[in-house]
N, C-alpha and C positions, 0 to 999 in steps of 0.2 A: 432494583433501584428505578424511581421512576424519571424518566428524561425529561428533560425542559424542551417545549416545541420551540422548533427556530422561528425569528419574525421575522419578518418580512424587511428586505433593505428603506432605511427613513431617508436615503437620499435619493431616492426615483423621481426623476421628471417627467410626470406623465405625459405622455401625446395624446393628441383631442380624442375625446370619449369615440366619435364616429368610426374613428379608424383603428383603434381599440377592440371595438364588439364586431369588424370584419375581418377580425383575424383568427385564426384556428388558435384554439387554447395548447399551450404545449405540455408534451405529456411527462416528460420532467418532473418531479414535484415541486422543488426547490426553487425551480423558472415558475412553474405552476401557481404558487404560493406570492413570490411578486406580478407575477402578472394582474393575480385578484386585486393586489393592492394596488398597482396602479391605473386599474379603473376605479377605484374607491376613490383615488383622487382625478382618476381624473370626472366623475360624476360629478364632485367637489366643487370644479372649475367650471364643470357643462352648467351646471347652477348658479354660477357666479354671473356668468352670461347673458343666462335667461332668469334674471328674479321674476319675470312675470310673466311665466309661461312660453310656450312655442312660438313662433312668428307662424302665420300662416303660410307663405312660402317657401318654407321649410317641408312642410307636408303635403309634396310634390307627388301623391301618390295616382295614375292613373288607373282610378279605381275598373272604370270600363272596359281596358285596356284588358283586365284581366278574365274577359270572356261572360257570356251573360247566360250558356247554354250549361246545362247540369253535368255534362261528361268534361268540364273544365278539369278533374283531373286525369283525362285520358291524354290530355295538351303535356299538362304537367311530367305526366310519366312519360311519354313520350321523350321530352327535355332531359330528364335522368336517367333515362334507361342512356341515352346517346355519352352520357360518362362514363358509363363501367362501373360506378360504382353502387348503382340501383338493383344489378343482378350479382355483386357480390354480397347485396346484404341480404336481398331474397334468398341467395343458397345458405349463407350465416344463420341467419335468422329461421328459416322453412325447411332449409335442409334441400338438398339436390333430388332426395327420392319423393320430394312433397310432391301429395296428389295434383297442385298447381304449377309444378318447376318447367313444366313443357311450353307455359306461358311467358317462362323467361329465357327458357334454353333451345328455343326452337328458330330456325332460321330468321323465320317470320316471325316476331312473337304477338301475341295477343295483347294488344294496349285496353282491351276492355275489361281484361282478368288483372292488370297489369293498375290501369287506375284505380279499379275498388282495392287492391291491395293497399297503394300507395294514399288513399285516402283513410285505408283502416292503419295504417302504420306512419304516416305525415308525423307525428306527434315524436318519432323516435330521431328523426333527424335535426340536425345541427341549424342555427340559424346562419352562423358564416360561411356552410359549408355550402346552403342553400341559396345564399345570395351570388357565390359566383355563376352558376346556372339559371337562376330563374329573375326576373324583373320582380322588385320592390311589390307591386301590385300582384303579381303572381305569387308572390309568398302569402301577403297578406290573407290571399283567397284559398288558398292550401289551410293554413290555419283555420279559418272560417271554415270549411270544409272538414273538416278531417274528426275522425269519428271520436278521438279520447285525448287526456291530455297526457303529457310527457316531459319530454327533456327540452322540448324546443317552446314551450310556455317558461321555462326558467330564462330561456333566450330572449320571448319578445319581454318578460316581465324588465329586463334590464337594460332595455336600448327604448330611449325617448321617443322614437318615431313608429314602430312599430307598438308600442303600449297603447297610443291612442289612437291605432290604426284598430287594435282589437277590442277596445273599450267602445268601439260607435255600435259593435253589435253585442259586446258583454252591458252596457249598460241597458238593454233593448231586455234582457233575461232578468237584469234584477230591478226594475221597475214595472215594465206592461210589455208581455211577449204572450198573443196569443198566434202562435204558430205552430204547424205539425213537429214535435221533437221538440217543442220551445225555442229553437231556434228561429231567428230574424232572417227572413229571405236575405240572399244577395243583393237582390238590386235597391232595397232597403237601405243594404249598408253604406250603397254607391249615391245613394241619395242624403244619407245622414251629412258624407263628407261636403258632397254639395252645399252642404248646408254650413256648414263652418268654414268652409273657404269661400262662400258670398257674403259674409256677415261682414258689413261693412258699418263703420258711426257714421259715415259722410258727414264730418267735418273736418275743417282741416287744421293739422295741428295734433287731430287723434290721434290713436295708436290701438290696435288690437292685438291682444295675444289669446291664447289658447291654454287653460289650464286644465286639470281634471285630478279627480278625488287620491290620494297615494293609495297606490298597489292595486291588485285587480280585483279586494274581493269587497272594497267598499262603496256604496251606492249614496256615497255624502261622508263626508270629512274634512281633515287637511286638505287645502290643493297642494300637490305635488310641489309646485316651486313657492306660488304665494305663500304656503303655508309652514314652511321650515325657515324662519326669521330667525337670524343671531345678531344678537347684538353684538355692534361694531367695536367696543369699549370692553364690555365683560366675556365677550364670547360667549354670554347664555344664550340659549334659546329663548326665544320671546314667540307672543301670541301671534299667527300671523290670519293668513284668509279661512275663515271656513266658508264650504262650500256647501248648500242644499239639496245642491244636486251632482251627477256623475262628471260633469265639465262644467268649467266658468270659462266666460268670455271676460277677456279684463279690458275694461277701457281707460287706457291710461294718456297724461301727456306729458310732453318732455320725461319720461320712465317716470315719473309719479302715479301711483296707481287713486283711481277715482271712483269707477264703479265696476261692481262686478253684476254680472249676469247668469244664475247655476240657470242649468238647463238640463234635460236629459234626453239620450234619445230613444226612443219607442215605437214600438209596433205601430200605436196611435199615430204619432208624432213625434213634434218635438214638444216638450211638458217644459213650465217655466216656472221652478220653486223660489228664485231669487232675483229680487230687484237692488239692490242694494249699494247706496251711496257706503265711500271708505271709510271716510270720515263723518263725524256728523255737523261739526262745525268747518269755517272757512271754506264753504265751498264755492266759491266765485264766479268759479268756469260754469256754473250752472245758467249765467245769465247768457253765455253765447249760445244755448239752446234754443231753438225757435219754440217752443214751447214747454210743462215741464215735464222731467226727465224718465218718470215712471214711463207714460204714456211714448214720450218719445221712443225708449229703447224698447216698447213691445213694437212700435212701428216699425224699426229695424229688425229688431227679429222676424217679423212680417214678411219683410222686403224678401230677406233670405231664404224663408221659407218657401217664397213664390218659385225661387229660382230652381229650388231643390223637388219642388211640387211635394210641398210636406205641410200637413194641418198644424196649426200650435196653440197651445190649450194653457191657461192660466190658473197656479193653485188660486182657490176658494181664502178669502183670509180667517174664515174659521179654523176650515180645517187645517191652516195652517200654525195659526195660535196655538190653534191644539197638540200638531204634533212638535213643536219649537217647543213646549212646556214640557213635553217626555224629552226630548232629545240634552234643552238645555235647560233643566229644574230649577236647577241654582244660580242661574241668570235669572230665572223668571219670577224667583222665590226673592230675590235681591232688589229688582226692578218690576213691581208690579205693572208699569205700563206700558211693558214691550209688548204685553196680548194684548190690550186694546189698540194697540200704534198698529201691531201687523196686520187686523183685521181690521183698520181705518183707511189701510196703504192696498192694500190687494185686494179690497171690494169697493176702493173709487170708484166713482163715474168715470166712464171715459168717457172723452169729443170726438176724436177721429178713430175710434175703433170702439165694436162692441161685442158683447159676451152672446153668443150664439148656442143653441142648442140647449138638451139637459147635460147635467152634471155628470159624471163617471169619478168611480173613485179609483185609486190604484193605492191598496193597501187600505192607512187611514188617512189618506189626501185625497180629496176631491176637486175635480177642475171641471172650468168651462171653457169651449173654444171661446178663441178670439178671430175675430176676422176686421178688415178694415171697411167703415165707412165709405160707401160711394157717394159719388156726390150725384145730386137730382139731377132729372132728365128737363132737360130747357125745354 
């Protein structure tokens, strides 16, 4: 006979998502089974919070903090080996007679046999159980580090803060990574963040959020919060932001959203696939712009990049047209003058910044830097 699976209790109130994903999952099944459910909801709420994305000072992470030298995880093991529970998984896992166990079992142990381990096996531990031991940024840099994936990619996949701590260097692999292992140096990645917590509109009244593509394996789609709209009345889902690139910046005011920014980050740089007003009509706020709005937000992006010391390079509006036509056919097939509008809008003249150098493609997009306009010498 076959059973009916129990669900899950419908009267759980969840507690905020943050303190949720810091707690040891219990091994119970029963407790197990509501516990998923009540990060379901409470994701639910974290999203009701943030419709547009992360606040930047939420993502408090000190990226530097977490060491800039290549034996960063001989720090790390160090830190775990001092719980006990770093050489109970060693003997679990390797076994007490492993040719290495003298590394964990010896007075003194060797932190240098001790970190390549702990960076070859990073992936099998837990992200709660990681955070009472290690700072925010030192997790971060473990995962960056660490040679395969595992169980602790199911962990950062489902906590907000850690998804786009790992997407500044997963978006670096699915756009333009030339690097030894395809991996994005570190201090790249501590420059990406630089780079999104100087991103300012400097005006006032604005609002910046932070969004990026759902889940980790897409390089453009939904954003994560912009992009899961339900209507308030039917409870459908309705159309919400897509994104052309790995992140948008949203520039919103009073929580109305206005423009989005897709950006990616990159070995190169930072790439800028999206300019993009919300709406196309009533848009007002355009006139407290000192100038217009294209040209302005590369200049912000600019600013940010100076602070970050990072190049930023602008899709081509061909090759943009072009790939907007594969991506969305049937928008283009509907509206034949979306491909000439986006190669009208992304091969403007600019005033105060200009397209430098030759062209590079990444894929079938091709861009050119942008840099800004000096002004003449008196």
């Amino acid at each position: 006979m076959k059973t009916v699976k129990a669900k899950a209790k419908p009267d759980i109130t969840p507690r905020p998502l943050l303190e949720l994903l810091a707690m040891i999952e219990p091994e119970d099944h029963p407790q197990l089974r509501d516990f998923e459910y009540e990060i379901d909801l409470a994701w639910e709420q974290f999203r009701k919070e943030h419709p547009l994305g992360l606040r930047q000072d939420e993502l408090n992470f000190d990226m530097e903090a977490a060491g800039k030298d290549e034996g960063v995880c001989v720090v790390l093991a160090k830190k775990l080996y001092a719980t006990g529970k770093f050489v109970t998984y060693c003997n679990a896992y390797y076994g007490e007679s492993h040719e290495k166990a003298k590394a964990w079992q010896a007075a003194e142990p060797d932190f240098d046999v001790l970190g390549a381990l702990l960076q070859e096996r990073f992936h099998d531990f837990r992200l709660a159980w990681l955070s009472r031991h290690l700072t925010s940024a030192e997790i971060v840099r473990g995962i960056h580090e660490r040679s395969f994936s595992g169980r602790i990619d199911d962990d950062v996949y489902k906590h907000p803060h850690y998804i786009y701590a790992h997407k500044l260097a997963l978006s670096a692999w699915h756009w333009y990574t030339k690097c030894e292992g395809s991996k994005v140096p570190w201090s790249r990645v501590v420059q990406f963040h630089k780079f999104f917590k100087a991103f300012d509109f400097a005006l006032e009244g604005f609002d910046v959020t932070i969004d990026h593509s759902h889940y980790w394996c897409n390089k453009r789609g939904s954003g994560e919060y912009t992009g899961k709209l339900i209507d308030p009345v039917t409870g459908e889902r309705i159309a919400g932001t897509w994104l052309d690139g790995e992140f948008g910046l949203i520039i919103s005011r009073g929580s109305k959203h206005l423009l989005t920014l897709g950006v990616c980050t990159t070995a190169a740089g930072i790439l800028v696939n999206q300019i993009q007003l919300k709406q196309k009509k009533g848009n007002r706020w355009l006139f407290q712009l000192p100038k217009p709005y294209f040209e302005y937000a590369l200049e912000r992006l600019l600013a940010a990049c100076a602070v970050a010391e990072l190049p930023l390079f602008l899709v081509t509006g061909a090759s943009h047209a072009d790939e907007l036509g594969r991506v969305h056919s049937d928008a283009l097939k509907e509206d034949p003058t979306i491909a000439p509008r986006i190669k009208a809008i992304y091969d403007q003249p600019l005033k105060d910044c200009k397209r430098v150098g030759r062209r590079f493609k990444v894929s079938s997009l091709a861009y050119r830097r942008v840099v800004e306009v000096l002004p003449a010498a008196a």
